[in-house]
C-alpha positions, -999 to 999 in steps of 0.1 A, spaced: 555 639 -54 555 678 -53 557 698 -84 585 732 -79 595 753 -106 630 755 -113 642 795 -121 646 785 -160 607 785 -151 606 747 -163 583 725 -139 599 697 -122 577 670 -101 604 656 -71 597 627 -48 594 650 -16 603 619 8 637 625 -8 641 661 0 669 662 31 674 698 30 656 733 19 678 762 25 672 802 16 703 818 7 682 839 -9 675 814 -35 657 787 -23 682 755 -28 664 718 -21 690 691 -13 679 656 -17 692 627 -1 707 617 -35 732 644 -33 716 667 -59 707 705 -56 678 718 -72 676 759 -70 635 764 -70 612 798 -72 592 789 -44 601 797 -6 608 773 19 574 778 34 555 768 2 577 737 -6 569 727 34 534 733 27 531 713 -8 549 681 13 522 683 41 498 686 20 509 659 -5 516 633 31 476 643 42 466 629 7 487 596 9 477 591 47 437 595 44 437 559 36 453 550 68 431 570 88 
């Protein structure tokens, strides 16, 4: 789970292995494989880093 801040500046927390598509139109616009849009404050490149980061917790288990 990642947490993003929607532009409203309320926090959501998503389930990142649901995100299917981030695109930056300029808005940055998360599709998830549910079929909803979320429109976010943070780039691309910070949403891509807060999923890595949040797979390297849930992995050092398996390591």
């Amino acid at each position: 789970m990642i947490e993003v801040t929607k532009l409203n500046g309320k926090v959501l927390v998503i389930n990142c292995e649901l995100i299917e598509l981030i695109e930056s139109t300029p808005d940055t616009i998360i599709s998830l494989t549910t079929g909803r849009k979320i429109v976010v404050q943070e780039g691309s490149e910070l949403i891509i880093g807060r999923v890595i980061k949040y797979k390297q917790e849930i992995n050092k288990g398996f390591e």
